[in-house]
N, C-alpha and C positions, 0 to 999 in steps of 0.2 A: 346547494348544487354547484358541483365546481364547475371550472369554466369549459372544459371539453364537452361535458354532458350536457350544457347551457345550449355547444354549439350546435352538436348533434339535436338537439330539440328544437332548436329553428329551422336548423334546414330540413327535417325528415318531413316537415308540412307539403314541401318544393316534392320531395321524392314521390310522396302518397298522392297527390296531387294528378302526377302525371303516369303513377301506375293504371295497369288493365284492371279490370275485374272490381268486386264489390269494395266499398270504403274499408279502413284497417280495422281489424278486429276489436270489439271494445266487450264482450261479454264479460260480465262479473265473475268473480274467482273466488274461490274458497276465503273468508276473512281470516282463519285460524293459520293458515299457512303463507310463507313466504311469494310474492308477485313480479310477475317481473313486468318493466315497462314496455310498452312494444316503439321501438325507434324506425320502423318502415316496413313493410309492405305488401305485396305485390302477389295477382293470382296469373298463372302461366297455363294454356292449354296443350298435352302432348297426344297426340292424334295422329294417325295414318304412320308416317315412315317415321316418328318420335314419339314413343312409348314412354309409359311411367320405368318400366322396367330394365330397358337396355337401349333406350332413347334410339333406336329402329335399330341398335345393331347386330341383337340375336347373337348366339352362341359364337358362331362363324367370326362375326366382325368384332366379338370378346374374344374371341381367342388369335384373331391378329396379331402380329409381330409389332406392326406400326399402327400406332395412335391413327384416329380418324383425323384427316386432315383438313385442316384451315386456308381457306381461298385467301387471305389476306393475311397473313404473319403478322405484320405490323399493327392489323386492328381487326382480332378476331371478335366475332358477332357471341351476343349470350348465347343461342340456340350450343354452337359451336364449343364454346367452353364448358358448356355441361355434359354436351357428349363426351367430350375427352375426359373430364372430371368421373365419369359413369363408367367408363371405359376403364381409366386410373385404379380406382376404387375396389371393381370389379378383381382387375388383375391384381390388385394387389392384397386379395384375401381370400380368393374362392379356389378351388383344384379345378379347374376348367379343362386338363390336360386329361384325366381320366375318367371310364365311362360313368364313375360313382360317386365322383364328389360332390355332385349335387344332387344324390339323389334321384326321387322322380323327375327330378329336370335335366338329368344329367345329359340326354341327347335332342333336348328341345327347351328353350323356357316361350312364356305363354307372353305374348304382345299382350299389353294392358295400358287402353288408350285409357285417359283421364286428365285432372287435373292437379295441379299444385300449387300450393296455400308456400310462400316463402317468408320469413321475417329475421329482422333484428331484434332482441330483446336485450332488456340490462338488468340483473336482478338490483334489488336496495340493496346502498349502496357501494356498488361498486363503479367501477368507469371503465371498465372493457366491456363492448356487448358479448353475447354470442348467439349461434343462429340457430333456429329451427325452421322444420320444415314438415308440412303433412302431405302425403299423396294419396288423393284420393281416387279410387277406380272407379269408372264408368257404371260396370256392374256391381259397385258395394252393393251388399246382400242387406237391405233395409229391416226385412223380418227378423234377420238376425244379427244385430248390430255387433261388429268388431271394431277395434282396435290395436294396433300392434304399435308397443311406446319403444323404441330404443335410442342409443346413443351411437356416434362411431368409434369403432375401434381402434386402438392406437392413440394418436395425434390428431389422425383425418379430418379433412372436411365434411362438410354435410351430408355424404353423399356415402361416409364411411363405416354403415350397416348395409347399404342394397342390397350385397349377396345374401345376406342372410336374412331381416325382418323383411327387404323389400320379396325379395323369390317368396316368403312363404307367405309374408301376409296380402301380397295384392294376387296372389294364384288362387288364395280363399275369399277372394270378395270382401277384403278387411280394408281399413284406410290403414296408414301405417304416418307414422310422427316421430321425426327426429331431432338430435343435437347436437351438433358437432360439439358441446360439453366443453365453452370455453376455449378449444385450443385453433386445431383447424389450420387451412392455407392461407389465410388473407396479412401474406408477409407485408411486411411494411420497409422497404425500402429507406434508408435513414437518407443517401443520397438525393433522391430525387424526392424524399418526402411525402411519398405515393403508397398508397397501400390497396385493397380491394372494398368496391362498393356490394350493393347486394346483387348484382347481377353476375359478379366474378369479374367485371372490368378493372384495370387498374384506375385510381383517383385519387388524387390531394384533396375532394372535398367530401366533408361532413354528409351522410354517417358512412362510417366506411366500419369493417369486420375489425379491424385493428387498427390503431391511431396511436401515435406517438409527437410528444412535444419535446421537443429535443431541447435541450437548454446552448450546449457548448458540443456542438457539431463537431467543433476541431478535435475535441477529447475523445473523439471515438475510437474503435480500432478500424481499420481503411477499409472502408467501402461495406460497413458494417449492415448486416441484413436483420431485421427481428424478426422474433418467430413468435409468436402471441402464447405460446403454451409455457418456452422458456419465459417468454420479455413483458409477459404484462401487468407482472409486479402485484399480482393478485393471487396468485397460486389458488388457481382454477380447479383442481385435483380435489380441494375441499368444499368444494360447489356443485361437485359431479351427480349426488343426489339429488341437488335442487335443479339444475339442470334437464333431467330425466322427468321430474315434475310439472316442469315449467313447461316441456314439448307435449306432455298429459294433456293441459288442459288447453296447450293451444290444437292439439290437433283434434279436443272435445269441439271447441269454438269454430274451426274450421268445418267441421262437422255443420255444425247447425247455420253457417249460410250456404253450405253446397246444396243440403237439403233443408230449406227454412221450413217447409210446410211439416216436418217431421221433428223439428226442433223443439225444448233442450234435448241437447244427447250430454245424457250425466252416466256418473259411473254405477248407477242405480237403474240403466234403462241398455247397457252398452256394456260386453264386454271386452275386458281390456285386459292385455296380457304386454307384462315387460319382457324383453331380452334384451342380449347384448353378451357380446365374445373380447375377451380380453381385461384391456379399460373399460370400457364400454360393460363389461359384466361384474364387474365392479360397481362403476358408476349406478345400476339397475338394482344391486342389493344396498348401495346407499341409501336408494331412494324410497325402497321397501323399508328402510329404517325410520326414513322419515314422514311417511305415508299415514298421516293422522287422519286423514281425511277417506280412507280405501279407498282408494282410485285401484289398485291390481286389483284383478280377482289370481293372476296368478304370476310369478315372475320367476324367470327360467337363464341363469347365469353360466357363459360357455367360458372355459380357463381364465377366469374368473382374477384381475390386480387386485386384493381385497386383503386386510390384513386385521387378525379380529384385536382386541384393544390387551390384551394380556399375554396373547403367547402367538407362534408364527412368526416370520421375519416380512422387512416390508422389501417392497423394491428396491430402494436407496441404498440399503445397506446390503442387499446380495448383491446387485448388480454392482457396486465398486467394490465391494472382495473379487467377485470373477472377475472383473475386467483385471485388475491386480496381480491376481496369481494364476487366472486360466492360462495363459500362454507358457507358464513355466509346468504346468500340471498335466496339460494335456500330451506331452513328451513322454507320459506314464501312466496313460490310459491303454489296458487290453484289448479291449475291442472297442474302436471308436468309429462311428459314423464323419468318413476321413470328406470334408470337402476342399481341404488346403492338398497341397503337393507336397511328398514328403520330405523335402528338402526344405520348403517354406518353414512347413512345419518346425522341423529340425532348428531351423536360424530361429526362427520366434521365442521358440524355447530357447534357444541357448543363448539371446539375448536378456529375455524377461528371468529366467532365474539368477545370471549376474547383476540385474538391477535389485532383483529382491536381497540378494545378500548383500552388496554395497547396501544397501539401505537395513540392513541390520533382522531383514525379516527371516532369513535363511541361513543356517550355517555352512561356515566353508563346504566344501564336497567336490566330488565329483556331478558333472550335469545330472546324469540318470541319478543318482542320488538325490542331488536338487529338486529334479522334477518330482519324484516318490515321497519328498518331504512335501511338497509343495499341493500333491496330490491327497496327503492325508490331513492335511492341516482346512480343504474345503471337506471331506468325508467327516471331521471331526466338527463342522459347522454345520453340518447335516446334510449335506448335500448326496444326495443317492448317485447310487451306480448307473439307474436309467436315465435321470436327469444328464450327469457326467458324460455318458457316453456320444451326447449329442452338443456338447460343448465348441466342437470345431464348428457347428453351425454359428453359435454369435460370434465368435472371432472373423471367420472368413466374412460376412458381412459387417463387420466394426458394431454390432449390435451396444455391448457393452457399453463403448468410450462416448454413443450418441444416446444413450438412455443418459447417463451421470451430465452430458454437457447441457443437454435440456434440465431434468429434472434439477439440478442442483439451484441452477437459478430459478427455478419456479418456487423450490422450498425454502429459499432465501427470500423471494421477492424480490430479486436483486435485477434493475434495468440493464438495457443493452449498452450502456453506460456505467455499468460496473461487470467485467467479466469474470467470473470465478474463475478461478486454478487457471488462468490464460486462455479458456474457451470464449470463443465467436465465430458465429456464420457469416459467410460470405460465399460468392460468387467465385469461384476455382478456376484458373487457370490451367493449361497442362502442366506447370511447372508445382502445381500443388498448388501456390500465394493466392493470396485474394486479389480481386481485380472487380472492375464496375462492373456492373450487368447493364447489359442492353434492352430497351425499350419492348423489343420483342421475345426478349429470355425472361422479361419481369410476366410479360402478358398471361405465360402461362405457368406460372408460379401457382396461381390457385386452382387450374383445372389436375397439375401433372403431381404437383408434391405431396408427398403425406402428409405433413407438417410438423416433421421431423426429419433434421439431416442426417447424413449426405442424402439427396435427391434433388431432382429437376435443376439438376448444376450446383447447389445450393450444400456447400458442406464445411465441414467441422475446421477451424481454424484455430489450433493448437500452439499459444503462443512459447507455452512451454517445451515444445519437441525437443529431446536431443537427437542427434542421428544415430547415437548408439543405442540407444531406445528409443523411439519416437513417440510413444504412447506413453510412456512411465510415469514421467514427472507428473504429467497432468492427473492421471488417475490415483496417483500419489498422493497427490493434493485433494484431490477428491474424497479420496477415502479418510486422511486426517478429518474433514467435514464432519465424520458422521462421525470420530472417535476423541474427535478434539473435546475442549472445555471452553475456549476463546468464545467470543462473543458471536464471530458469525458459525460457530458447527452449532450453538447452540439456537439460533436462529434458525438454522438448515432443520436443524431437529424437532424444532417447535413446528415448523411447517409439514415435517414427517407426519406428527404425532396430530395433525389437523386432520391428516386423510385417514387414519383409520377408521374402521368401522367400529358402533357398538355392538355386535351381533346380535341386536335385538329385532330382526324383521317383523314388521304388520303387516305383511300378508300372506293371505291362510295358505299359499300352493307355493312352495319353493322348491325349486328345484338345481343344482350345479352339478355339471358334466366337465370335466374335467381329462386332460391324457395324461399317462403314467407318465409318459416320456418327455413330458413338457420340460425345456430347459430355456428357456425367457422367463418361465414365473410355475415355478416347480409347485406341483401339490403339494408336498411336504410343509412349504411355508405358508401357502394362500387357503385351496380349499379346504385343505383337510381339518389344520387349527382352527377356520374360520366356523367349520357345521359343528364341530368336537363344543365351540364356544356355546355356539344358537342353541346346540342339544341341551347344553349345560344349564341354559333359563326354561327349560321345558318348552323349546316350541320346534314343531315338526322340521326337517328337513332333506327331502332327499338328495345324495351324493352319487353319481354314475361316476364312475373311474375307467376307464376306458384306456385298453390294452394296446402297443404300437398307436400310440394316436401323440403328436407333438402340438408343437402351438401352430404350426402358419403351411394352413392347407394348401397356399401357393406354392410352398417349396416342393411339395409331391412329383412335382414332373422332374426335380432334380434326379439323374438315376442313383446316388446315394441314399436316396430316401425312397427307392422302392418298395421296400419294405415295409413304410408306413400306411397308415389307413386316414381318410377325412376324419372330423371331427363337426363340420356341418350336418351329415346328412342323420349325427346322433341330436343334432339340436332340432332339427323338425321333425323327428319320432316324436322330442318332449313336448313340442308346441302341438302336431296333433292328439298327442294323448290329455295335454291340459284343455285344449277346446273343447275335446269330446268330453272331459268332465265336468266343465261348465256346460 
């Protein structure tokens, strides 16, 4: 046992000690499958104006402009950082702005007082924990035992499925179990040496969501921030199914001391249904993969990171092509779903296709030339026309250059102490530079960030920028990674070839929804080769493809994306149709 995990198991005594509610969970687990440790805690009750569901804030106070506010800035209370965290979460995955993105909830969601099971776990080992969490409702419907297992979406913290498995599974009387899957918000501060406990406080002590031992401080790059999903030198991505697992049976176990008189609740007396949108749907057909045990009776995957083991592309390698040549390509897009200014636009491109040709990727031309080479050289890597046309959406939000500056280090393993291609997080000044963060800018690092930069002040520090291109070099470097032979692409690679799936799902109801237009993680690469594979061993899978539907049902309120439709309210059609077939 090394020495962090030594630490963490002394002190979690101290924590559980002085948690609320029943002693930590100790029920036995499957022997055939992987277990995870439980390193702390804690059961929370939400009641009257603090709901399991929108922690009293209702549609109203989710669709606010401003965060729910904090009576002490300098030392906000847990109650307090989970609303904004809920709040966070909420806005940054649901269409709250129109009358149908949620559905039957779309002009009401339902108060659902109850409680909630929180923990650290570590799977064997490793030495980063990560968290789960179960919510249980007041009214769980005991005759007809549910469970609803997901993961969050993205990066996020724990709290990054509520729109989606919390709204449907605690509206039907289900408990619902989650994972923040390794990554999550509990930055860790290299400065002050601080990161997040399980309450979302910040803390120097043992056990905290992410921990770091810094060897040579001075070595760092200034005022360096870690993000646990890039910085935990575990490349978490390849744990994402055990993960999903791991919240299975803790939210089984929580189960059986909310109601002990009705206890075991096994996967044999309880049905249990996976989802999860994005990562996170990913993550849920990993875990179908690795599911010896049938714990699903059915599991239901929304635009799905998933890449099957033979054909498909993965993340890694689209996302540093596009970030590479998107800005010189999109100058020669027909009809594009325009979120930049066409003048931006214009400098972007006429920027980024002079760096591709000094860089040997483009031949001489004229720009609009440029761009039309530049444009068929991703159509020639598969990339669709529906996909393309929505390409100005990862540019205008820096999508691209924060997928490659996380991911690369996570597929390396590589510390905050080694930065690839010139990437580190920090704390931003107006002047762009890094700078310290303050005490009360750290506080809410865990309720406000996705756990992924730029956000909550917290962004991409580009050692490599030139001013003539500012993004180039770095993604330059980046994409060598994936096409290099050197010791670390090859490293990056191995960690690639960790996350794919074998498409072998075990369990019997699967189901991926997918949008045509999805341009973060295109059908063409994820769902489509992934069911084409599963088909290929003979086992059942259904595919919905879904017309005008993109990846991030939050951008709908943009008015360039009028046009689009949610892609929630097709994921609880699948969950009501999978319950009612169970």
């Amino acid at each position: 046992m090394s020495q962090l995990r030594l630490c963490f198991g002394l002190l979690v005594l101290g924590l559980c000690a002085c948690s609320s509610g029943p002693a930590p969970l100790k029920s036995a687990v499957p022997a055939d499958v992987e277990s995870a440790e439980l390193l702390a805690s804690v059961v929370t009750v939400h009641r009257d104006a603090d709901d399991l569901l929108s922690a009293g804030l209702g549609l109203e106070g989710l669709r606010a402009l401003s965060a729910p506010a904090i009576a002490d800035p300098a030392a906000p209370t847990s109650a307090e950082l989970r609303r904004r965290a809920i709040y966070s979460n909420w806005r940054g995955i649901a269409d709250l702005a129109s009358g149908k993105g949620l559905g039957p909830w779309s002009e009401q969601l339902p108060v659902v007082p109850g409680r909630e099971w929180s923990a650290l776990e570590i799977l064997p080992g490793r030495q980063q924990p990560h968290r789960v969490l179960a919510q249980i409702p007041d009214d769980f419907n005991r005759t007809q035992r549910c469970l609803l297992v997901t993961a969050s979406s993205g990066s996020r913290g724990i709290y990054g499925a509520i729109a989606l498995a919390g709204t449907w599974g605690l509206a039907r009387g289900c408990a619902v179990a989650y994972t923040d899957k390794g990554a999550g918000t509990g930055y860790f501060d290299t400065a002050s040496a601080s990161g997040v406990a399980l309450d979302g406080s910040r803390s120097s002590s043992a056990p905290l969501e992410f921990a770091l031992s810094i060897a040579d401080p001075a070595g760092l790059p200034a005022h360096a921030v870690a993000i646990k999903h890039a910085h935990s030198g575990e490349n978490p991505e390849a744990d994402w199914g055990l993960h999903v697992l791991s919240a299975a049976r803790y939210g089984l176990r929580a189960l059986d001391e909310a109601f002990p008189d009705q206890a075991p609740f096994t996967a044999g007396n309880t049905r249990i249904i996976a989802v999860g949108l994005s990562n996170a749907g990913g993550a849920v057909l990993r875990a179908a993969e690795r599911d010896v045990d049938g714990l699903f009776d059915a599991v239901i995957a929304i635009a799905p990171n998933i890449s099957a083991p033979d054909r498909g592309r993965t993340l890694y390698d689209y996302s540093s092509e596009a970030g590479l040549y998107g800005p010189c390509a999109v100058a020669a897009l027909e009809h594009p779903v325009s979120l930049l200014p066409a003048a931006a636009r214009a400098a972007l491109a006429a920027q980024r296709c002079a760096s591709l040709q000094r860089a040997g990727l483009l031949e001489p031309g004229a720009p609009a030339a440029q761009a039309r080479a530049a444009l068929a050289h991703l159509h020639a890597q598969g990339w669709s026309d529906r996909a393309l046309r929505l390409f100005e959406q990862n540019l205008a939000f820096d999508l691209w250059r924060a997928v490659v500056a996380t991911y690369a280090q996570s597929y390396a393993r590589a510390g905050v102490d080694q930065p690839l291609c010139g990437y580190s997080f920090a704390m931003l000044g107006p002047d762009g530079k890094p700078r310290a963060s303050t005490a009360t800018e750290r506080s809410l690092w865990w309720s406000d960030a996705s756990g992924i930069a730029p956000g909550a002040g917290v962004g991409v520090v580009d050692a490599l920028a030139d001013p003539a291109d500012p993004g180039f070099h770095g993604l330059f470097c980046a994409r060598a990674l994936w096409t290099g032979e050197d010791v670390l692409a090859q490293r990056l690679r191995s960690g690639v070839a960790a996350t794919r799936g074998n498409a072998r799902p075990l369990s019997p109801r699967l189901h991926i929804i997918h949008g045509l237009d999805d341009a973060l993680l295109p059908i063409d690469f994820s769902s489509r080769p992934y069911v084409e594979a599963v088909r290929g061993h003979g086992i059942a899978i259904a595919l919905t493809e879904v017309a005008d539907a993109q990846h991030f049902d939050a951008f709908l309120a943009l008015p360039p994306m009028a046009g689009f439709q949610p892609l929630l309210p097709h994921a609880f059609r699948a969950l009501d149709a999978a319950l009612a077939e169970l």
